[in-house]
C-alpha positions in Angstrom: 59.2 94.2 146.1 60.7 97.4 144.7 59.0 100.6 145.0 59.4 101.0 141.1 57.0 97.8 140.7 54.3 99.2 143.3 54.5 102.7 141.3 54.2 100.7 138.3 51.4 98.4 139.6 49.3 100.9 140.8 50.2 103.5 137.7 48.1 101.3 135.3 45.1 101.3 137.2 42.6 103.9 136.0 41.7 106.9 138.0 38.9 108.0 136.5 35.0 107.7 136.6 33.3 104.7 134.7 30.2 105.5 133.3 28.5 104.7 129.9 31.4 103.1 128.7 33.7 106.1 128.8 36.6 106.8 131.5 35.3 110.2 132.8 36.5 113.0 135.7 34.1 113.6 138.3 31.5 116.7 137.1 33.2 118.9 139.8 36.8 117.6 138.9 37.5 116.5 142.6 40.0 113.9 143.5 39.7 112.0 146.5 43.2 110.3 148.1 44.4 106.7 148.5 46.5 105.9 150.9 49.0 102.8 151.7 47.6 102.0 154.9 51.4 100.7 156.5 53.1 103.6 155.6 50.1 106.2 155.5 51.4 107.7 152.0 49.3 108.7 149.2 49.8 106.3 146.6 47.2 107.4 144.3 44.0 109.9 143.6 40.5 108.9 141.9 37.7 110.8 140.7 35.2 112.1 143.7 32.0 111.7 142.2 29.0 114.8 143.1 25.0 113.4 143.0 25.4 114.8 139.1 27.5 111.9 138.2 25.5 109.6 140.1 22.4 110.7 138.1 24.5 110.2 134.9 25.7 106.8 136.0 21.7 105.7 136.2 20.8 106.9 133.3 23.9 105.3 131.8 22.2 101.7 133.4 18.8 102.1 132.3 19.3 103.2 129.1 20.7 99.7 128.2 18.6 97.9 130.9 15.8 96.3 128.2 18.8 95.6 125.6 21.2 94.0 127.6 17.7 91.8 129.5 17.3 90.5 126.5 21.2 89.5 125.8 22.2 85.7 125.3 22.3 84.2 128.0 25.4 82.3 126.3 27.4 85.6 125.8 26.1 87.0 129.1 28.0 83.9 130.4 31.2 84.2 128.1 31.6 87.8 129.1 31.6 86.2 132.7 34.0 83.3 130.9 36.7 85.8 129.8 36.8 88.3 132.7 37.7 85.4 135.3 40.2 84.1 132.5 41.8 87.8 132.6 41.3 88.4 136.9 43.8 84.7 136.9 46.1 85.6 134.7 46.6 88.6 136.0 46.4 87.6 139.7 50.0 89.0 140.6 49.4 92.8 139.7 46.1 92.8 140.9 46.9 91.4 144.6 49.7 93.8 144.7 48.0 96.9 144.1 44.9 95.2 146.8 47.8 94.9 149.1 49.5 98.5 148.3 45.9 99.9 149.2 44.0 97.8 152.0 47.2 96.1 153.7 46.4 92.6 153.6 49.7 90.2 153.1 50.5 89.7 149.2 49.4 86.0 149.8 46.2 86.8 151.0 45.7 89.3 148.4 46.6 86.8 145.6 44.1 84.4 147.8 41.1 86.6 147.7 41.8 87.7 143.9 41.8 83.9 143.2 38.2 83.6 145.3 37.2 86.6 143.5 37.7 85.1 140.1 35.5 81.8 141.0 32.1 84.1 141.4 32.4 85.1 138.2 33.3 81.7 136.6 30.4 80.2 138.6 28.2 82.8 137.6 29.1 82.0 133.7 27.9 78.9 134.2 24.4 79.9 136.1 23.7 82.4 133.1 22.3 79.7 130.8 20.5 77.6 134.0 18.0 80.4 134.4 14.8 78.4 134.5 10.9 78.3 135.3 8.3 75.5 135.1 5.4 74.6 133.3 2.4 72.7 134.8 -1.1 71.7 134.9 -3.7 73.2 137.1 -4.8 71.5 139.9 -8.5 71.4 138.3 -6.9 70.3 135.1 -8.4 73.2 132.6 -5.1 75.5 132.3 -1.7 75.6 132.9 0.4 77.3 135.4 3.4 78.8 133.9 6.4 80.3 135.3 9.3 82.4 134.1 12.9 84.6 135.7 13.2 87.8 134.5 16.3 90.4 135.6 15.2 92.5 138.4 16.4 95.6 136.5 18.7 98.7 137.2 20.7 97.9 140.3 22.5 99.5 143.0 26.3 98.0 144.6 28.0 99.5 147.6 31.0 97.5 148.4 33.0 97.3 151.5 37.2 98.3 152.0 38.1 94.6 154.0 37.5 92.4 150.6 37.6 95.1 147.4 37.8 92.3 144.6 35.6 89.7 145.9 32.6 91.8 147.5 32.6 93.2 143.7 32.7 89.9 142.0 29.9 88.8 144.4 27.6 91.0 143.0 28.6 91.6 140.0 28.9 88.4 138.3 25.0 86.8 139.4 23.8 90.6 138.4 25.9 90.2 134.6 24.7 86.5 134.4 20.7 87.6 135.4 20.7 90.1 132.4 20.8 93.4 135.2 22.5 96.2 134.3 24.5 98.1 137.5 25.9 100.7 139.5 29.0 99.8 141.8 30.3 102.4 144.6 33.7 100.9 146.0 34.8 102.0 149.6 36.9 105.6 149.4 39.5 103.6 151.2 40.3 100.9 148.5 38.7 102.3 145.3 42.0 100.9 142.9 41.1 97.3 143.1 37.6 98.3 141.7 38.9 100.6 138.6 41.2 97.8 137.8 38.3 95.2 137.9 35.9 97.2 135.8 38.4 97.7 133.1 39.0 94.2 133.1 35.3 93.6 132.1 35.2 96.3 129.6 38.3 94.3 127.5 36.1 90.9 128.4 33.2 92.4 126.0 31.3 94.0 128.2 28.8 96.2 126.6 28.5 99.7 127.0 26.4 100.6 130.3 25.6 97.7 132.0 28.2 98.6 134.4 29.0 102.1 135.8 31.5 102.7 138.6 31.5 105.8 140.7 34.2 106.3 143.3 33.9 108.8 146.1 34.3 110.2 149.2 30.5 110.8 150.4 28.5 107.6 150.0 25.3 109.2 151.6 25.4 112.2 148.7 26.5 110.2 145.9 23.9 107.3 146.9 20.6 109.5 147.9 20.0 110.2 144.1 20.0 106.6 143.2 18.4 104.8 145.6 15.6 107.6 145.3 15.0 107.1 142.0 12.2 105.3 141.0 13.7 103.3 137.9 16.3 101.6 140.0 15.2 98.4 141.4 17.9 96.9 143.4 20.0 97.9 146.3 23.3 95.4 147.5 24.9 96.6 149.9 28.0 94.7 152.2 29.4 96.6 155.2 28.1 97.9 159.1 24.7 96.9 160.1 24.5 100.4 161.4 24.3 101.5 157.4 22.4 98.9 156.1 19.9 99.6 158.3 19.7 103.2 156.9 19.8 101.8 153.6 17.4 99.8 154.2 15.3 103.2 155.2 15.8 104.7 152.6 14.9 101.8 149.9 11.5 101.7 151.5 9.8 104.3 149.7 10.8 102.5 146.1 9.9 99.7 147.9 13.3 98.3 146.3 14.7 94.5 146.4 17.5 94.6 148.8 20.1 92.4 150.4 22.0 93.4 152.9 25.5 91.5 154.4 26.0 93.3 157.6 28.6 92.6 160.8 29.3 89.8 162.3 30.2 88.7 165.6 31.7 85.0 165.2 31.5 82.3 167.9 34.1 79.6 168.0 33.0 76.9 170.1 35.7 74.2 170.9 34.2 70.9 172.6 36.4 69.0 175.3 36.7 65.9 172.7 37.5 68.2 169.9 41.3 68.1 168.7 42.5 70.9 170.5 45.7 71.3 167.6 42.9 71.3 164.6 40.8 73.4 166.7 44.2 76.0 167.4 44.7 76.1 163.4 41.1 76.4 162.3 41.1 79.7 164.7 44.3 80.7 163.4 42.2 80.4 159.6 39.0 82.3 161.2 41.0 84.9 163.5 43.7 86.2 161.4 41.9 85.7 157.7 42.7 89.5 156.2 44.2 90.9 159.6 41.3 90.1 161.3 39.3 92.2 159.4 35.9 90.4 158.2 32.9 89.7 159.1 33.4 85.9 159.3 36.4 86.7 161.5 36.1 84.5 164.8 35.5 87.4 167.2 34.9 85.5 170.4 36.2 81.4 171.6 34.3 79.8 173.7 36.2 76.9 174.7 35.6 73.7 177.4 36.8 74.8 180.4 39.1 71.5 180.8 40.6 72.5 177.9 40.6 76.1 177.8 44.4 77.5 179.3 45.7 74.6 176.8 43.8 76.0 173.5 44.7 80.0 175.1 48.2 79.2 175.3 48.7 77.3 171.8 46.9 79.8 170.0 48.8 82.4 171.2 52.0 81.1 170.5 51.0 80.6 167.3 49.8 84.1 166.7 52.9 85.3 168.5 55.0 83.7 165.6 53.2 85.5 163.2 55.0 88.4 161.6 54.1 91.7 161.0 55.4 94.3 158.3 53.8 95.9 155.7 52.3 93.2 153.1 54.5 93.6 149.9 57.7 92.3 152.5 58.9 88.6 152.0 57.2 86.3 155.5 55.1 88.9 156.3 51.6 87.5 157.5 49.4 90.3 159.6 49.4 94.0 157.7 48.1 96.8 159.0 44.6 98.0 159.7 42.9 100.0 157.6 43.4 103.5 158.7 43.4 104.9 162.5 40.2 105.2 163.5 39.5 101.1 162.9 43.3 100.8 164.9 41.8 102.9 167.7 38.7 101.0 168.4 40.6 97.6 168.2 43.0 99.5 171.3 40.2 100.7 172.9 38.2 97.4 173.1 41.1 95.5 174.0 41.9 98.4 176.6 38.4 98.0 178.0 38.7 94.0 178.4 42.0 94.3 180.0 40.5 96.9 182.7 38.0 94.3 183.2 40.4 91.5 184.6 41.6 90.2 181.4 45.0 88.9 181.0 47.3 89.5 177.8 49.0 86.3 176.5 50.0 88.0 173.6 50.5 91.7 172.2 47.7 93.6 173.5 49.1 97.1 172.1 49.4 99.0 169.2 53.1 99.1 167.2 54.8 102.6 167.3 55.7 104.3 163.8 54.5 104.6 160.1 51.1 102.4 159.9 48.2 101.1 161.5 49.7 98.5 163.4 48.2 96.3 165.7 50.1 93.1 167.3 48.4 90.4 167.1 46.8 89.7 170.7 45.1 86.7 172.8 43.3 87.4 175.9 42.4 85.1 178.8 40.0 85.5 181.8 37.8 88.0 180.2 34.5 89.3 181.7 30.9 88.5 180.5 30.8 92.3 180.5 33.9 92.9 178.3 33.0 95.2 175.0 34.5 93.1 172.4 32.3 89.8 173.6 29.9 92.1 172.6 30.7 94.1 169.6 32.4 93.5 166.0 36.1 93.8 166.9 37.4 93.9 162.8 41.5 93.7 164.4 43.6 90.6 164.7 42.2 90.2 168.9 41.5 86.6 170.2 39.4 86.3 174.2 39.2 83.0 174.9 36.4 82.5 177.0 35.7 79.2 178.6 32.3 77.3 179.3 30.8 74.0 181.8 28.4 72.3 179.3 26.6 72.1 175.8 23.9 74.4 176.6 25.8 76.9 178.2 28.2 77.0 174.9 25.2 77.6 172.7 23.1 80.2 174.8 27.2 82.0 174.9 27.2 82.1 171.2 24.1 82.8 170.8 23.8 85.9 173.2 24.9 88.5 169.9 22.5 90.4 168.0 24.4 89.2 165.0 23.7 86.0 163.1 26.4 85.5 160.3 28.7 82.5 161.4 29.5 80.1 163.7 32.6 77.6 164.1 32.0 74.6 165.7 34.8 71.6 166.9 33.9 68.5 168.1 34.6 65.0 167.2 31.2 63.9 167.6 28.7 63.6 165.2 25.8 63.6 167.1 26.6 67.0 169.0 28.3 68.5 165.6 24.5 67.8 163.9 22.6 69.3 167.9 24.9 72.3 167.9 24.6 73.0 164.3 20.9 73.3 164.4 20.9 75.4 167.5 23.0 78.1 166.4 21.7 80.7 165.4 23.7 81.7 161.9 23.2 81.5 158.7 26.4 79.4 157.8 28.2 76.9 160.2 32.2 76.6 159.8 32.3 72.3 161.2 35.8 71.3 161.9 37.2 73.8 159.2 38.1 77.6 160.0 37.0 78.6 156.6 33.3 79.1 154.9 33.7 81.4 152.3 33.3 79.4 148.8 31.9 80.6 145.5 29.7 77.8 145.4 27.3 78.3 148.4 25.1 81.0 149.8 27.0 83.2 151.9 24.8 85.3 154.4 23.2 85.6 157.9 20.2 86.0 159.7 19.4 88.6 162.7 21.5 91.9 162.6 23.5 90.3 160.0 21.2 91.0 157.4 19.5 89.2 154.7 19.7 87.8 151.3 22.4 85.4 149.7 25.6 85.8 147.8 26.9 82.8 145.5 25.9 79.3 145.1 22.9 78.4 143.1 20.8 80.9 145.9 22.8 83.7 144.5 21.5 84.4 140.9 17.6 84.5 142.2 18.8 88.3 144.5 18.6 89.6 140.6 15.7 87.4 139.1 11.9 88.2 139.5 9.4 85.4 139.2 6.6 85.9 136.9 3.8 83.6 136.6 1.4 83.1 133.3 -2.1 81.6 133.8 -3.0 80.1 130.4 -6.2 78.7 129.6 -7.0 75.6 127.0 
């Protein structure tokens, strides 16, 4: 990849403010930096929106709230149609300017623009399925009659690890339920946003019902939003330790909310489970976008018999993996995001590794330009360790090993998170007892992969609440009212 396509790639994004329809500066004219996390250049600058343009932005939503409510469902959907025809066909320059600003390998960034594009063509087709019920009253003299009606003005703060697809995922149910929106990208990847929105105003997209801010202060460009009365909704997909402040401050508006939070992923491995399905289903669930998700695989808990076997095949597979910044030909782990999220991976692996646990593989960060970070398996780590315990977000395997059934499922479920779980086993019987232990809100059987357009994605505990995408999706933005009518 030459430098004179990534300028090129990256020059064609908009830089601006997106608000009412118009490409706008920020009120105070700020810029805020993007930087190409393997080299740590600037690569680009965005508008830094102030609380004035936030205010703006709202207004810009409700204004055309009632209007666009009362949009065909039809062309809600179309709208939907043509911006997922537009996202694939222009998958190439839109994964290379993901890559040129989050890190990610220019395969996975092609992958997740591809997922990306498949919420908004399932959402086209949920637009016209938007349905209540009519029925008789239990006594017989009236009829009970229900109806879905768009929740209103909502609020989108999206996450840096997936800047396509966490947009899609809220965006597309809240176009298809007649809602008009605010999105706030992560200041670290604010490009693959601005390129997405533009996308939607070619598709048709009227005027208004979506606003984009980007900036460097979420808490001062949020406040005035959230504590507005005529928003409604509040999505938000990042750290628990923030959604629970959201969550806060929504209370007073008494606000609809969902929240996808961290994660902290068991990945249980049975002693009848094939141990070389099991290696490359963690391979899927470890290494997925450098390690850096929420459904990541943070801790294995494999059968003891089997343990040192699955340890050492997984880390020779992880060994062969190579790393280099993500526009390079055979490159498959980038960097981390910046050097703060490189330093706590360090740190946490330091910590393990002071606690008895043995490297197998990298263990350290890589010297020079970047955020670097080898991709590492540990063995023989302590019950005590930190990263058993906390949301490691780096490309860090500890294989821990267990005796029995039981003792596998109170391990993965000793977390105050409650997103995912991977489970391998050949049995039925235990895959079915496992599964309804576990204390998740989605189960990855036999597969290292969850993430589809077509099911609800979300997690119970600490991992918040609500669901993105499959049929469960559309109802976040849809209010139920009910008509008692007499005859």
């Amino acid at each position: 990849m030459s430098a004179t396509q990534e300028r090129t790639a990256v020059d064609a994004v908009p830089t601006q403010l997106f608000i009412g329809g118009e490409w706008i500066d920020a009120s105070g004219g700020a810029t805020l930096d993007v930087e190409d996390p393997s080299t740590g250049e600037v690569i680009a600058s965005v508008a830094d929106a102030t609380p004035d343009d936030a205010k703006a932005a709202l207004d810009a939503a409700c204004a055309v709230q009632e209007t666009w409510a009362t949009h065909a469902p039809r062309e809600r959907g179309e709208i939907l149609r043509r911006a997922y025809e537009s996202m694939v066909a222009r998958a190439d320059e839109l994964a290379l300017v993901m890559t040129l600003e989050m890190g990610k390998p220019l395969a996975e960034s092609k992958a997740e623009v591809t997922y990306a594009a498949e919420f908004l063509r399932w959402f086209s087709e949920e637009a016209v399925r938007i349905e209540g019920r009519f029925g008789t009253a239990p006594n017989g003299v009236g009829r009970l009659i229900t109806m879905k009606q768009p929740v209103g003005p909502c609020y989108a703060i999206t996450p840096w690890n997936f800047p396509a697809a966490m947009g899609t995922r809220k965006i597309g149910p809240a176009i298809a339920a007649g809602c008009t929106m605010i999105i706030k990208p992560a200041q670290q990847t604010p490009l693959s946003m601005l390129a997405l929105v533009k996308i939607f105003e070619e598709a048709g997209l009227p005027a208004g019902v979506l606003n984009v801010l980007t900036a460097s202060s979420s808490a001062e460009v949020s406040a005035p939003i959230i504590g507005d009365p005529r928003l409604r909704k509040l999505t938000f997909t990042g750290s628990t330790a923030v959604g629970i402040k959201l969550v806060e401050q929504s209370a007073p508006g008494l606000l609809r909310t969902s929240m996808e939070l961290g994660g902290n992923a068991p990945f249980l491995v049975f002693a009848d489970a094939d141990v070389d399905a099991a290696v490359e289903g963690a391979v899927i669930a470890k290494m997925r976008n450098i390690g850096e998700a929420c459904t990541a695989a943070n801790r294995f808990h494999v059968a003891s018999s089997i343990a040192d076997e699955f340890a050492e095949k997984l880390a020779r597979k992880l060994g062969e993996m190579k790393v280099g910044r993500g526009v390079e030909d055979d490159v498959k782990v980038g960097p981390l995001i910046d050097a703060t999220q490189r330093g706590k991976v360090a740190e946490l692996v330091d910590d393990a590794k002071d606690k008895g646990a043995s490297v197998l593989v990298g263990g350290s960060e890589r010297e020079g330009a970047g955020y670097f970070f080898d991709p590492t398996v540990l063995a023989g780590v302590s019950p005590d360790a930190r990263l058993l315990k906390e949301e490691i977000f780096g490309p860090v395997a500890p294989v821990i090993g267990f005796d029995d059934e039981e003792a596998a499922i109170a391990a993965a479920n000793d977390t105050e998170y409650g997103l995912v779980a991977y489970l391998y086993t050949n049995d039925i019987k235990r895959a079915f007892r496992v599964s309804e232990k576990l204390q998740t809100g989605m189960i990855g059987l036999n597969q290292g992969l969850v993430s589809n357009a077509a099911a609800p994605f979300g997690g119970v505990k600490a991992s918040g609440f609500g669901r993105e995408g499959g049929r469960e999706g559309i109802d976040e933005y849809l209010e139920i009212k009910y008509i008692a009518m007499a005859m």
